[in-house]
Structures are given as structure tokens and as C-alpha cells.
Backbone as JSON Lines, residues from 0, in Angstrom:
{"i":0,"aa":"X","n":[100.71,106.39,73.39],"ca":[100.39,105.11,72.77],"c":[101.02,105.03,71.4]}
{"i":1,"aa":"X","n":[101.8,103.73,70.87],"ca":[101.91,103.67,69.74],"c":[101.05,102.83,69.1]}
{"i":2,"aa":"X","n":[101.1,102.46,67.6],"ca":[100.0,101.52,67.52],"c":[99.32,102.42,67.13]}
{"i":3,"aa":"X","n":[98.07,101.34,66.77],"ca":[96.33,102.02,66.81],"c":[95.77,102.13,68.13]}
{"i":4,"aa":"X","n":[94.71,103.0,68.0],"ca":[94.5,103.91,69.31],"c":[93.51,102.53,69.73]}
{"i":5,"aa":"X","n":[93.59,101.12,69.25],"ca":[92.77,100.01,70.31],"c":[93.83,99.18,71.15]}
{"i":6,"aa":"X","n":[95.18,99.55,70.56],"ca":[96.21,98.77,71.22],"c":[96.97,99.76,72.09]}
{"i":7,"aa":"X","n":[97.65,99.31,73.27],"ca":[98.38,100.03,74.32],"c":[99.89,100.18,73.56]}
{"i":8,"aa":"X","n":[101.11,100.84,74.37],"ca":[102.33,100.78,73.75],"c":[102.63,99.65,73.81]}
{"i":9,"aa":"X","n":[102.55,98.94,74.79],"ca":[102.72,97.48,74.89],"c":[102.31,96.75,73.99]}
{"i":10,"aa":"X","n":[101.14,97.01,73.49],"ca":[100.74,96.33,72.14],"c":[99.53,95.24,72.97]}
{"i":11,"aa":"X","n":[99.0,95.4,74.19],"ca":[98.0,95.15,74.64],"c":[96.84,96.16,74.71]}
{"i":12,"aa":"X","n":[95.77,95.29,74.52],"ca":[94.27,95.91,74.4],"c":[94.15,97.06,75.03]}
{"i":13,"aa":"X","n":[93.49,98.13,74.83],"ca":[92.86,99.33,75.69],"c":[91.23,99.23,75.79]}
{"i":14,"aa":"X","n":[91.14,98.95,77.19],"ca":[89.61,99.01,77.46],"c":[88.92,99.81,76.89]}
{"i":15,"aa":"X","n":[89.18,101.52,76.15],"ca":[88.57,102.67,75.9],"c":[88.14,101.91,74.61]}
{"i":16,"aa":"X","n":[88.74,100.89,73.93],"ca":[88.11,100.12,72.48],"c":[87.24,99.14,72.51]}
{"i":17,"aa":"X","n":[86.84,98.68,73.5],"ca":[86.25,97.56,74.03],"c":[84.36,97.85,73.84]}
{"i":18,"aa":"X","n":[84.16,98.87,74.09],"ca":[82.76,99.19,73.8],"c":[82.92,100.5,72.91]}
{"i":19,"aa":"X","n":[81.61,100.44,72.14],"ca":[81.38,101.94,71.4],"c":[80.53,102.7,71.82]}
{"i":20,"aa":"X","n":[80.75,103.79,71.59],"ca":[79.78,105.07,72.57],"c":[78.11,104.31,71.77]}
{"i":21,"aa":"X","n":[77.96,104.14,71.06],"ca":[76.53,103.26,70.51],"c":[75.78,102.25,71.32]}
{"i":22,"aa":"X","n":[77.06,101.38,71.79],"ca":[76.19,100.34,72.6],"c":[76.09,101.16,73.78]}
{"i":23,"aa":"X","n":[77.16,101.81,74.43],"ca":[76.64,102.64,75.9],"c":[75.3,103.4,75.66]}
{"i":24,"aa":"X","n":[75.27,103.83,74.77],"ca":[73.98,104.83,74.68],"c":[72.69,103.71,74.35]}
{"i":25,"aa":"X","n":[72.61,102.25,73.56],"ca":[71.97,101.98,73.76],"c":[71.54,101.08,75.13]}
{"i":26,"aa":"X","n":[72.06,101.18,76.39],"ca":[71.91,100.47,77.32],"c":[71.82,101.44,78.23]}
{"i":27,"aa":"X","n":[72.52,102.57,78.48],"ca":[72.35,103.17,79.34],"c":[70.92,104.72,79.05]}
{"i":28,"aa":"X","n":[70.97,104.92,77.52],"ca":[70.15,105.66,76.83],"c":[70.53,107.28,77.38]}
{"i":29,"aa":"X","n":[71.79,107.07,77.14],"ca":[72.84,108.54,77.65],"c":[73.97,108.41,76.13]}
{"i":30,"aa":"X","n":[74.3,109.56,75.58],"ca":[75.2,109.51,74.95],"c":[76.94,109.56,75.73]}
{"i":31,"aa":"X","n":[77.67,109.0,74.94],"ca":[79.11,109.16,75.8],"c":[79.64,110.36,75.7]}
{"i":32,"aa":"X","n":[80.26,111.11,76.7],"ca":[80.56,113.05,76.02],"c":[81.92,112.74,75.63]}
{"i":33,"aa":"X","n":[82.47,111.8,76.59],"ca":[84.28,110.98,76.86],"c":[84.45,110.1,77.28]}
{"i":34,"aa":"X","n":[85.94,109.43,77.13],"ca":[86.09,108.76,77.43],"c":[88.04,109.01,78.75]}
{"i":35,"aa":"X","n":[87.82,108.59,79.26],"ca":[89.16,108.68,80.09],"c":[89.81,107.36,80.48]}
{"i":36,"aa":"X","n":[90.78,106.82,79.94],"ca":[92.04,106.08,79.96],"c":[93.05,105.97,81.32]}
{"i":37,"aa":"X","n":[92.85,105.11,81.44],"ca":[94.5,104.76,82.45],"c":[94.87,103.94,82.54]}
{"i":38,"aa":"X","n":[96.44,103.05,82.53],"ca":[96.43,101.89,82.39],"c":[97.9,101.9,83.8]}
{"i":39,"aa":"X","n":[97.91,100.89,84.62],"ca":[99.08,100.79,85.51],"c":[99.25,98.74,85.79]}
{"i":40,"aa":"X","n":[100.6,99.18,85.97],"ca":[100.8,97.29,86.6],"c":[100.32,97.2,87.9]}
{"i":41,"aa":"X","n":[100.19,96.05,87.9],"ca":[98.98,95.35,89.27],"c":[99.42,94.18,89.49]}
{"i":42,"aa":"X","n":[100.88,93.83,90.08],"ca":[101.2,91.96,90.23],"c":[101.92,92.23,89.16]}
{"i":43,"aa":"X","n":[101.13,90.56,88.54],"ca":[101.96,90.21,87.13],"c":[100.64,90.68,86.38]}
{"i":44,"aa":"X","n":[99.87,91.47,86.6],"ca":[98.94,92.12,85.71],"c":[99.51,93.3,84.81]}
{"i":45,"aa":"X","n":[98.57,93.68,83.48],"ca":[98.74,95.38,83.35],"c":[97.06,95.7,83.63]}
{"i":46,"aa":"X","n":[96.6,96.8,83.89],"ca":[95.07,96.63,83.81],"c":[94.93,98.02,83.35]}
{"i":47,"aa":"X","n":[94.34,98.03,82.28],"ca":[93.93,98.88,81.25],"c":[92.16,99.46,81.86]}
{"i":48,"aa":"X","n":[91.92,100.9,82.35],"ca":[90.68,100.47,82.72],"c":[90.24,101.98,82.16]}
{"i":49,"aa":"X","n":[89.13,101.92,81.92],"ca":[88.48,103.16,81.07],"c":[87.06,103.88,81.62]}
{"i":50,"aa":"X","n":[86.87,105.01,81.85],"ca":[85.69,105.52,82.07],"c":[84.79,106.24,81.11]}
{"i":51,"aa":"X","n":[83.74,105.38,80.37],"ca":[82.85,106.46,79.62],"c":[82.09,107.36,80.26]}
{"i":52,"aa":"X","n":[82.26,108.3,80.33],"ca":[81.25,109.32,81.42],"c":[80.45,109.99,80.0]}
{"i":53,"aa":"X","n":[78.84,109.8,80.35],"ca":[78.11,109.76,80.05],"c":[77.6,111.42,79.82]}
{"i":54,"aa":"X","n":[76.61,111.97,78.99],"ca":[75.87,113.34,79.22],"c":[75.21,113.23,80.68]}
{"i":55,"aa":"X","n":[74.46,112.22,81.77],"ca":[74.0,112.35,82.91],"c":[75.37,111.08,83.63]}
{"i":56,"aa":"X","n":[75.95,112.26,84.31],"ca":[77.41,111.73,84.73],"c":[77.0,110.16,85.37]}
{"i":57,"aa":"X","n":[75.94,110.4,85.89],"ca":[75.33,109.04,87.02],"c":[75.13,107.9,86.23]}
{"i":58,"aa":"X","n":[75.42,107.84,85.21],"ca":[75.09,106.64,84.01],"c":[75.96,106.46,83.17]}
{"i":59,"aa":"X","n":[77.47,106.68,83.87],"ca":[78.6,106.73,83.16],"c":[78.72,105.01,83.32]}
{"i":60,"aa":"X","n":[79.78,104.52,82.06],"ca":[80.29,103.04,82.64],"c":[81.92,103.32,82.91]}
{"i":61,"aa":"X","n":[81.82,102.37,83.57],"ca":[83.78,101.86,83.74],"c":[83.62,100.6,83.08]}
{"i":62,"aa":"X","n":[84.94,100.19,82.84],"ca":[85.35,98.78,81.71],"c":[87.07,98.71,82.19]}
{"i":63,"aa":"X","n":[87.34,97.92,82.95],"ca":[88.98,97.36,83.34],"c":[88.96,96.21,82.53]}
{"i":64,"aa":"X","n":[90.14,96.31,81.7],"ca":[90.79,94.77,81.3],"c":[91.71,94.62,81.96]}
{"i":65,"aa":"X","n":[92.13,93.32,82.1],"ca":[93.24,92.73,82.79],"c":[94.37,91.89,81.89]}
{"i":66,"aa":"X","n":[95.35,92.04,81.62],"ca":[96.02,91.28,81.26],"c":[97.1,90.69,81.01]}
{"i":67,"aa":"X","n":[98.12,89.96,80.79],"ca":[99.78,89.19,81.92],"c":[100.18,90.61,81.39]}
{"i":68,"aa":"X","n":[101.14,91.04,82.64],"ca":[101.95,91.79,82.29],"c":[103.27,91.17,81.05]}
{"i":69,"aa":"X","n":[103.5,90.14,81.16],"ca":[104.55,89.31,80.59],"c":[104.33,88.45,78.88]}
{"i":70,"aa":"X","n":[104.34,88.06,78.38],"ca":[104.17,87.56,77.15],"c":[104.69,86.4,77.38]}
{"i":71,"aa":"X","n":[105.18,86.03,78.55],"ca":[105.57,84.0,78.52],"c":[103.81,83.81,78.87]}
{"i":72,"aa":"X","n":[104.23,82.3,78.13],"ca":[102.76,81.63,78.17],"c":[102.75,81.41,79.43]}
{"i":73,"aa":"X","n":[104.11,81.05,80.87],"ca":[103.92,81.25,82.28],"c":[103.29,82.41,82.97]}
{"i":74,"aa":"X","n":[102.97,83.46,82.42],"ca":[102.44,84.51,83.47],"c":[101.34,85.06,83.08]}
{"i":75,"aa":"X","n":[100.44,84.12,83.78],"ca":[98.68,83.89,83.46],"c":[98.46,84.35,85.01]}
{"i":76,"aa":"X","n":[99.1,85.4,84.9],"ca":[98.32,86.87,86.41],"c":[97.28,86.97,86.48]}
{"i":77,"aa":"X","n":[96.23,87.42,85.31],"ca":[94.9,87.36,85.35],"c":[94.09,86.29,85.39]}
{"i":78,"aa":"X","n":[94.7,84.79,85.04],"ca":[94.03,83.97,85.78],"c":[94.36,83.37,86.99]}
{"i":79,"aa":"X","n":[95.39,83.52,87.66],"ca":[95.97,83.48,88.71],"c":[94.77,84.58,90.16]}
{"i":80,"aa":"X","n":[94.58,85.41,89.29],"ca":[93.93,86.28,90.31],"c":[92.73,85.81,90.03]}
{"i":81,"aa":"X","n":[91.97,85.6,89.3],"ca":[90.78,84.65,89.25],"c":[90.97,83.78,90.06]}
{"i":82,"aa":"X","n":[91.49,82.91,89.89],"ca":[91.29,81.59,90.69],"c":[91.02,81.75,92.17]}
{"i":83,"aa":"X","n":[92.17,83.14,92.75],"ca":[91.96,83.39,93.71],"c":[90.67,84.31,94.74]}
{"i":84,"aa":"X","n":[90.1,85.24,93.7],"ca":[88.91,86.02,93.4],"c":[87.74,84.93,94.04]}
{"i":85,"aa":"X","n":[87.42,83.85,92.97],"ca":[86.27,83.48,92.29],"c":[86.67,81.85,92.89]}
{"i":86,"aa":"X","n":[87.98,81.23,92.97],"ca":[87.91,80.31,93.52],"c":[88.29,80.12,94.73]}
{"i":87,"aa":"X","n":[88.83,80.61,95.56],"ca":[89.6,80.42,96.76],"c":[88.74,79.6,97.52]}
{"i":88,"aa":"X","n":[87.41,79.81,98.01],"ca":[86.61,78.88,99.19],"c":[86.69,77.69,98.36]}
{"i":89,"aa":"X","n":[86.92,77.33,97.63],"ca":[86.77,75.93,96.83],"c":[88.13,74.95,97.35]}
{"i":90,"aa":"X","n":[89.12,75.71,97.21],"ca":[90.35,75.62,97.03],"c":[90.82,75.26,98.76]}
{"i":91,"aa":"X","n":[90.49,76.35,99.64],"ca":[90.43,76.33,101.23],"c":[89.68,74.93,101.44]}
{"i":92,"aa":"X","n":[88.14,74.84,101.23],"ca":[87.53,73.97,101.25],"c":[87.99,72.5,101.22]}
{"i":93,"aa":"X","n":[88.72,72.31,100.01],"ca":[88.97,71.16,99.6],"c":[90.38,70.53,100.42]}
{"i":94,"aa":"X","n":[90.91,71.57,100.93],"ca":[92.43,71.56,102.3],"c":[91.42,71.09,103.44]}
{"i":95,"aa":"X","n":[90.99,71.54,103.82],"ca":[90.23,71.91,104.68],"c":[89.38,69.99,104.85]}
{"i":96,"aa":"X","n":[89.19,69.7,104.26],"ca":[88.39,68.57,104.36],"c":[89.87,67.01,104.05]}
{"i":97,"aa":"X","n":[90.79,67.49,102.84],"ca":[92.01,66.3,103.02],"c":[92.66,66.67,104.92]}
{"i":98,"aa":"X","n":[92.9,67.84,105.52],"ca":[93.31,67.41,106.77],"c":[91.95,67.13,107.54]}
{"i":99,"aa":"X","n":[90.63,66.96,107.22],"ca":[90.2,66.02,108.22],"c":[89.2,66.85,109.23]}
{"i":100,"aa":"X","n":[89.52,68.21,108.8],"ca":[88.55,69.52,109.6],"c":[87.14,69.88,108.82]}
{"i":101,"aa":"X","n":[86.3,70.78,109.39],"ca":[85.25,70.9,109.37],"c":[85.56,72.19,108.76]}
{"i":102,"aa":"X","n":[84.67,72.53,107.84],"ca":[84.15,74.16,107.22],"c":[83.78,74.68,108.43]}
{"i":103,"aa":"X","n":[84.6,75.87,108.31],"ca":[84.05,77.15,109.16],"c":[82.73,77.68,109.16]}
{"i":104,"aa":"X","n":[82.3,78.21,110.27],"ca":[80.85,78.29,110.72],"c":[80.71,79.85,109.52]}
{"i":105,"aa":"X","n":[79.34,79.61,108.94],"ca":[78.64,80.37,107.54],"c":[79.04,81.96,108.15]}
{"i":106,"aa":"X","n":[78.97,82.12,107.09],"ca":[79.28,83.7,107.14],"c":[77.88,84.8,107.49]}
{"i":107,"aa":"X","n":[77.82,85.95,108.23],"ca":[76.46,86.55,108.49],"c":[75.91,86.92,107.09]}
{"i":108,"aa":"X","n":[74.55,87.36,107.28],"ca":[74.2,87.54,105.91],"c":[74.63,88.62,104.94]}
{"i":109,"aa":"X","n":[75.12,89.69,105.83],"ca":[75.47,90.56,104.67],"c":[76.7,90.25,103.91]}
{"i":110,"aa":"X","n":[77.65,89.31,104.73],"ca":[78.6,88.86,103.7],"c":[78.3,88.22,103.02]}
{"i":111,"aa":"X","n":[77.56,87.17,102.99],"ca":[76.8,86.44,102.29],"c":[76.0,87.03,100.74]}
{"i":112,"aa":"X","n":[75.66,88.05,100.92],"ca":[74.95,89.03,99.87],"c":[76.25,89.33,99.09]}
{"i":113,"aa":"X","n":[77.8,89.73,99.7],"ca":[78.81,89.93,98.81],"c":[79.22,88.72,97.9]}
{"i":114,"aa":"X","n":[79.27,87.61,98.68],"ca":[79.84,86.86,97.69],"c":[79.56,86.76,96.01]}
{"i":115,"aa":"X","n":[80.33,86.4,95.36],"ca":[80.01,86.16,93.78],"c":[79.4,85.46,93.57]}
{"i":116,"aa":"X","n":[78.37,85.78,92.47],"ca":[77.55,85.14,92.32],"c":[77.8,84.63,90.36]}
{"i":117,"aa":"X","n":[77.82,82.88,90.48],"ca":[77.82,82.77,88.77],"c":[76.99,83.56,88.14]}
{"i":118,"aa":"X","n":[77.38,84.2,86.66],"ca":[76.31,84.14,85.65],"c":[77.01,83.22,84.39]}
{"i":119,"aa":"X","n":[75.79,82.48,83.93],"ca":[75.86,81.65,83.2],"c":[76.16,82.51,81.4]}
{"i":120,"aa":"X","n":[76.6,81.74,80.57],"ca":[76.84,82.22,79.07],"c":[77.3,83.32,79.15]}
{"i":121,"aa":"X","n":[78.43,83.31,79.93],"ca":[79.62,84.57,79.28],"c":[80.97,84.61,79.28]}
{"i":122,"aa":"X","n":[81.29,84.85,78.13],"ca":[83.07,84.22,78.52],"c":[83.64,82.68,79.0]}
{"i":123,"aa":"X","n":[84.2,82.93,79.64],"ca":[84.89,81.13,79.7],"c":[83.85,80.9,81.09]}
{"i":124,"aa":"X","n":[83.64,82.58,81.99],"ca":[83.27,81.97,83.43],"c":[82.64,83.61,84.15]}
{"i":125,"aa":"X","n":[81.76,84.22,84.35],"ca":[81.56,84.95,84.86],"c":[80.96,85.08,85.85]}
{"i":126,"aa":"X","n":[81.25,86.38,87.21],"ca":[80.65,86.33,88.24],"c":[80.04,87.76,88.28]}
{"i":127,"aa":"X","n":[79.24,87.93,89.06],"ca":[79.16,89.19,89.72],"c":[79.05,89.64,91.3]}
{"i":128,"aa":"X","n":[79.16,90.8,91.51],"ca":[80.1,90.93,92.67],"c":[79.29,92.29,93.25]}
{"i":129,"aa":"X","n":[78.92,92.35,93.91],"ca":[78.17,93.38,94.97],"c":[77.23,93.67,95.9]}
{"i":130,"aa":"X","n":[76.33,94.8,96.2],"ca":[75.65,94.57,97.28],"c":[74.11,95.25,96.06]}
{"i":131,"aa":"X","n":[73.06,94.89,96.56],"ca":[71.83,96.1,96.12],"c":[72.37,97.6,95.81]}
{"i":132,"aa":"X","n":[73.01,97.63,96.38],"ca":[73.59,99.34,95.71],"c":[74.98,99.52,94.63]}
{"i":133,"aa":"X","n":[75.17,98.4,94.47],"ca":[76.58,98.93,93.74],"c":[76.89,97.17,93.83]}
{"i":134,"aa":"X","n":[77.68,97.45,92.45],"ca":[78.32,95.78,91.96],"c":[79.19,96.08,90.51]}
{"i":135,"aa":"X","n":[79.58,94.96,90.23],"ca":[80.36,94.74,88.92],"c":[80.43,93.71,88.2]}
{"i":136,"aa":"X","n":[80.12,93.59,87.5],"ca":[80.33,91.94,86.35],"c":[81.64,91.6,86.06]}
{"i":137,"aa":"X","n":[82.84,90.37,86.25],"ca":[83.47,89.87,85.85],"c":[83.38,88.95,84.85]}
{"i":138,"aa":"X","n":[84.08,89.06,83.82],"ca":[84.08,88.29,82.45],"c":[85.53,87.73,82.78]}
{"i":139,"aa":"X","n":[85.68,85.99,82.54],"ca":[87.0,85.43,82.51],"c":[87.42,85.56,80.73]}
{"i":140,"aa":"X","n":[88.0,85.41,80.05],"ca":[88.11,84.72,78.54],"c":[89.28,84.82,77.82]}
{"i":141,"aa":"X","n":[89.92,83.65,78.27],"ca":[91.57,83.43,77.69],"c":[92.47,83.97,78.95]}
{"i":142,"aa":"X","n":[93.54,84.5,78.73],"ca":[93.95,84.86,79.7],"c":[94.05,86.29,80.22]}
{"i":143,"aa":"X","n":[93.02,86.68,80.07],"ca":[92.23,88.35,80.1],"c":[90.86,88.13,81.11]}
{"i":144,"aa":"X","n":[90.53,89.05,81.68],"ca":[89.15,89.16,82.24],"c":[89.14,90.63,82.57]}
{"i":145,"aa":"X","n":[87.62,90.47,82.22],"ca":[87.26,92.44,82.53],"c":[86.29,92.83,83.3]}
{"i":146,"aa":"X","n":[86.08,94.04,83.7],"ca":[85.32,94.04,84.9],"c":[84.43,95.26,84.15]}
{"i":147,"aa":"X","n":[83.5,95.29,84.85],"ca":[82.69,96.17,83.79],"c":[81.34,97.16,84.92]}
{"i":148,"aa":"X","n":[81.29,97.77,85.23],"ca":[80.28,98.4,86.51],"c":[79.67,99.45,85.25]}
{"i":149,"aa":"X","n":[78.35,99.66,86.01],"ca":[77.21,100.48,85.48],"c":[76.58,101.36,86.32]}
{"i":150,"aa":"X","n":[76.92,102.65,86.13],"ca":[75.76,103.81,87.11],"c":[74.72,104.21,86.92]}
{"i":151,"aa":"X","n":[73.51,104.36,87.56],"ca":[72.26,105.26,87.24],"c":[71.25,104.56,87.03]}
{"i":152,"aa":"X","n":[71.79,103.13,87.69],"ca":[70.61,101.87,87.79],"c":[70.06,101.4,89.29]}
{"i":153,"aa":"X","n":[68.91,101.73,89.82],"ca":[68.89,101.56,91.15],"c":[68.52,99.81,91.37]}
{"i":154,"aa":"X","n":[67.96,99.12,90.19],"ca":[67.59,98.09,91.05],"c":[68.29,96.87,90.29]}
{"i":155,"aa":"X","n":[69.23,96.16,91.25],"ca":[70.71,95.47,91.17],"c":[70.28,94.52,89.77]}
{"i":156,"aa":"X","n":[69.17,93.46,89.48],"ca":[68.72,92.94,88.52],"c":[68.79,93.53,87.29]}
{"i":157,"aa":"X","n":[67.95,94.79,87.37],"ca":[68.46,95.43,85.68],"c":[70.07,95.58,85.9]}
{"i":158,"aa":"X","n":[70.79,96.34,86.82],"ca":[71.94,96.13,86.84],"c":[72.8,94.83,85.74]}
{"i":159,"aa":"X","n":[72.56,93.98,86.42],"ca":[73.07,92.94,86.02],"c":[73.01,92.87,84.01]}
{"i":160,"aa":"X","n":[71.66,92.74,84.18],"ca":[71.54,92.58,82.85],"c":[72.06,93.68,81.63]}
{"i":161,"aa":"X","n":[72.38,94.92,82.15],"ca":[72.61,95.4,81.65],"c":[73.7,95.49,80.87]}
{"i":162,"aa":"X","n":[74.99,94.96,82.18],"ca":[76.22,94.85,82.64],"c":[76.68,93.35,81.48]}
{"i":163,"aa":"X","n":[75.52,92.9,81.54],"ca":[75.83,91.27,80.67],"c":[75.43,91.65,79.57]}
{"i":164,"aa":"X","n":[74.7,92.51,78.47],"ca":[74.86,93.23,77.38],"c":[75.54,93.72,76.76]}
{"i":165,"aa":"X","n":[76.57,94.53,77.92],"ca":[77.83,95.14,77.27],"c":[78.93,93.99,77.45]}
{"i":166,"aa":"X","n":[78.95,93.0,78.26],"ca":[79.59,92.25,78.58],"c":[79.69,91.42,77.01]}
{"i":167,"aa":"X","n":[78.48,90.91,76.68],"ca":[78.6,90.12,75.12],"c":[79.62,90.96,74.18]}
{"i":168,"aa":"X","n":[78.96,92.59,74.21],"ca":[79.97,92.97,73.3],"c":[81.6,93.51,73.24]}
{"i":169,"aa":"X","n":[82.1,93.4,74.81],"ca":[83.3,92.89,74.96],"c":[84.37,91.98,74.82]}
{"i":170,"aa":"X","n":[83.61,90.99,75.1],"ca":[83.92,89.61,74.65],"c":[84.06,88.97,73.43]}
{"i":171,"aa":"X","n":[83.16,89.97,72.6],"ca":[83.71,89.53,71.25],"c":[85.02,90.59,70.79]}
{"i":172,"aa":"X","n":[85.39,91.27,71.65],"ca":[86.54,92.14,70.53],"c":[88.18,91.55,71.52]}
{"i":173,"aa":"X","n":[87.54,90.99,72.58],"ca":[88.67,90.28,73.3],"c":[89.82,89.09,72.52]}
């Protein structure tokens, strides 16, 4: 890395700066021992994604940012993949009804349990994404969005909220 150790060589964000071992410890109530870094291209993405692993490994967080691989104001990858993520049935939908056809018959319930679900007041647009055992919070904001998962929480609600705690304080260093 050149730069300061919050910017990549690229001179884009590093998720490992995005939270401080303080707020992990106050949400997860584990101190951080490390942190581990990796960043690779994805599309027209780069995605910067970081693991705090925790003193009780099971209550470690992950934190992925996303963001254009490119510096033209044209290569909005990360909202490009949003749209497709978070909007696509909208998008199908709305084809789907100008030629004159009917929505496809509902999905069974456990897919149904996957789909994203809004949460309100975060970022430009956030969803979350999983089953009772395992999920992740998406934050949209500018042309960045980050994904953010939490271990060592069994019941998906605190999950969430937890996930939208650290989520506020992402969003402000975005």
C-alpha cells in the first residue's frame, strides 16, 4: 500500500479503516486480536474486504467495500451491481407487464425467506440478505456499497441490528 494505511495503492478506501476495533468490541463485546486485508477486481469493481477476527473467533466481523474499478464518472460497477442485486425483479417485472405477460408463479417459501429485505435510514438504500442462520447488511452510498456480516449472533433480529450499528459508523467515513 502506498498512501495512508486507510487508502489502497489505488488511492481507494480499505475496508480494514472503515470500523475501529472500539466499535467492534462495543457491539460484539469481543476485543479485535486482527485484522486481515484483501482487496481483488470483481467486473468493473475493486472490492476491498476485511476480516476483524475477534478474541472468540465466532464473533469476528467481515466489512467488503465496493468500489468502480475506473475513475470515469461512467463506471458506476457498484451501482450497476446494485441495481442488479436489489433491483432486478422490479426491472423483469416492469418488461414483463409492457409485453403484456403475467408475473411468474411466487417463489416457495424458503426462497422467499432469501430475498432482500429493505432497511430503512441507511445510506442512500439498504438491504439485508439471508436466512435465520446467516445474513449480511448491504449499505448503497454514492458510488460505493459495503457489505458487512456478523458472527456469534444466533437470533437473525439482533443480527440485524447489530449489523446496522456498525453500518452507521461506516457510512460516515465513506
Amino acid at each position: 500500500m502506498s498512501g495512508d494505511a486507510g487508502t489502497l495503492a489505488s488511492g481507494k478506501k480499505n475496508a480494514c479503516t472503515l470500523l475501529t476495533s472500539a466499535e467492534i468490541e462495543a457491539v460484539q463485546g469481543e476485543p479485535v486480536n486482527e485484522t486481515k486485508a484483501s482487496v481483488q477486481p470483481n467486473g468493473e469493481m475493486l472490492v476491498s474486504e476485511c476480516l476483524f477476527h475477534t478474541t472468540n473467533f465466532r464473533k469476528s466481523v467481515s466489512v467488503a467495500l465496493a468500489v468502480p474499478l475506473s475513475a470515469k464518472p461512467s463506471a458506476l460497477a457498484p451501482r450497476k451491481f446494485w441495481q442488479r442485486q436489489f433491483h432486478k425483479s422490479d426491472v423483469e417485472e416492469d418488461k414483463m407487464r409492457a409485453a403484456g405477460k403475467k408475473a411468474q408463479k411466487p417463489e416457495p417459501e424458503d426462497e422467499e425467506a432469501r430475498k432482500p429485505r429493505r432497511i430503512e435510514g441507511l445510506g442512500e438504500e439498504a438491504y439485508w440478505v439471508g436466512t435465520p442462520i446467516t445474513g449480511a447488511l448491504y449499505v448503497l452510498q454514492g458510488d460505493n456499497f459495503v457489505r458487512i456480516s456478523i458472527g456469534g449472533v444466533g437470533e437473525e433480529s439482533v443480527r440485524i441490528e447489530k449489523s446496522k450499528t456498525l453500518a452507521r459508523a461506516v457510512v460516515k467515513r465513506l
